[in-house]
Steps between C-alpha positions, in 0.01 A plus 500: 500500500425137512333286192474170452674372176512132564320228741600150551195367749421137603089529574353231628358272273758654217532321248665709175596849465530732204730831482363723186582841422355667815307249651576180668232208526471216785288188394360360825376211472438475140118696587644918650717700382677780668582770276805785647504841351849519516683865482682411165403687191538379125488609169595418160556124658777600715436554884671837635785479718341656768147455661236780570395577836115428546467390181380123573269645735344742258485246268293201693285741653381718182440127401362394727210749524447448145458125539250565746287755299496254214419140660139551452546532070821265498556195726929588646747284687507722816449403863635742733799746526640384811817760478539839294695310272318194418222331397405163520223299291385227307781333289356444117709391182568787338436542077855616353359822369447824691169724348646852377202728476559886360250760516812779327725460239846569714793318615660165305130512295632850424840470448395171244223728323828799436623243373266373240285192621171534489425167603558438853392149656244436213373831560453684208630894594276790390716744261624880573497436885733684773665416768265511817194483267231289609389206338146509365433160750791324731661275316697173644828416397647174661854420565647123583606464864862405507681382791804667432555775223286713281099408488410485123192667371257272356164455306181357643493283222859385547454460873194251441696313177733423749329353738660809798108499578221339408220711249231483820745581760680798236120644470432496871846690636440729156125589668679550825720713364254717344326545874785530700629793287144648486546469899857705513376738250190568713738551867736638362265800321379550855863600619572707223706269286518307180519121469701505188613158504586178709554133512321225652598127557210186562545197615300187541377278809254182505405640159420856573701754406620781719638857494883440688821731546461850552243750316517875448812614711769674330714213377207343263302876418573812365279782647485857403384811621157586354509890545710598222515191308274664179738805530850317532344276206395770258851667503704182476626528873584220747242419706537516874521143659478273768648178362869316522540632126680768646782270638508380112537812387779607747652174373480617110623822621790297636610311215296156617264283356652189608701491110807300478814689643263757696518584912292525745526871565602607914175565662531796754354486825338808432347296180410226698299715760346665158353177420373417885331825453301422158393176606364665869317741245349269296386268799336841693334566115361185437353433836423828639659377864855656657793251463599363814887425462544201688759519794881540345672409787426159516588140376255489214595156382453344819157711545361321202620140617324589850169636325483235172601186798206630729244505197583159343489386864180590650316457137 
């Protein structure tokens, strides 16, 4: 099955472009930008060898609809999604931090509680919690945004010391935060699931600031299953999940967390489909439409150029 794991377009009006982890991002004209979902996956800050069928499209469109549902509470950088894959808006400078917010004690915040902090971000950590436990409010732990390596997590206060972001502009994206999780938490109850925690990046433009990148897919959100979370939490056990922490997981299991000396571990093409098949399941969840797998026999490179070209074109 055909993905798409790299693109090397000339738009018109093109100007810069940036690869990232799994997206890649064409300036036009210094004012759009044209954001492609790519098919690559990442974690621990290494990209997978191999890319996941469907997977950019799950992930513009999931945010895509949650752009849309927000735009009334926060202003966001998106115009149109002139392809499955893509989404073009508004370019804005972004700030070099991306907004953690947690609802549940689980994951790194977990695996750094086991371990003894109970200080995370300037957030002081209740005592006696477990793992899965939910936090009396959400709390928002920052990270840096780093262009290449690990993002480091990071205080409010430190982040306004050092000038990342101004105090107004910190207090502003730290509001938005607040209502765009209240948002997911509130659609994503509706399905049947559990916001437990995501990311969100802002950016700035003639002095407003904006919501930009992606929101609420499976790459920047962990989701679970709300039937049987109090039961699977009471007895200690896993809870089920619709998030890419189990491709983490599968890593641990495998010996990698991106440590000196380690592997990337083979990834089957039976795991690969496993993964297609987890993020169709979350998309159908969170939306409450059918997936519609775009066509697999075609050039889906040269589909974008066709659909992004006709867009910047006629706009």
């Amino acid at each position: 099955m055909k993905t798409l794991t790299k693109t090397e377009y000339q738009f018109p009006g093109q100007k810069s472009v940036y690869h990232g982890k799994v997206r890649d991002v064409y300036n036009i004209n210094d004012d759009i930008m044209v954001m492609v979902a790519t098919d690559r996956i990442s974690a621990f800050d290494v990209v997978l060898p191999k890319g996941i069928p469907f997977k950019g499209q799950v992930l513009n469109q999931i945010a895509a609809k949650f752009l849309d549902a927000s735009a009334s509470v926060v202003p966001n950088w998106k115009l149109a999604c002139p392809d499955p894959m893509v989404t073009v808006g508004l370019k804005c400078e972004g700030f070099r931090v991306e907004m953690i917010i947690r609802g549940y004690l689980t994951g790194s915040a977990w695996r750094a509680y086991q371990a003894g902090e109970r200080v995370l971000c300037g957030v002081q950590l209740p005592e006696g919690m477990k793992e899965n436990q939910k936090f009396p409010q959400p709390i928002i732990t920052p990270t840096t945004k780093a262009d290449e390596g690990h993002d480091e997590n990071i205080s409010k206060e430190e982040i306004i010391a050092q000038g990342l972001v101004s105090k107004e502009d910190y207090e502003q994206i730290e509001k938005y935060t607040y209502a765009l999780f209240e948002i997911g938490t509130k659609i994503a109850a509706e399905k049947g699931l559990i916001l437990v925690d995501t990311k969100y990046e802002f950016g700035k433009r003639d002095g407003k600031v904006y919501l930009i990148d992606e929101i609420h897919t499976p790459d920047s959100s962990r989701y679970f299953y709300a039937e049987g979370y109090e039961e699977k939490f009471l007895k200690g056990e896993p809870q089920r999940q619709l998030s890419k922490e189990f491709v983490r997981q599968w890593l641990i299991d495998h010996n990698f967390m991106n440590q000196p000396g380690q592997v990337v571990p083979e990834m089957t093409d039976e795991f690969v489909d496993s993964i297609t098949d987890r993020y169709v399941e979350l998309y159908e969840h969170i939306t409450g439409d059918k997936f519609c797998k775009g066509e697999t026999d075609e050039d889906i490179a040269a589909r974008i150029e066709k659909n992004v070209t006709e867009w910047l074109l006629k706009r």
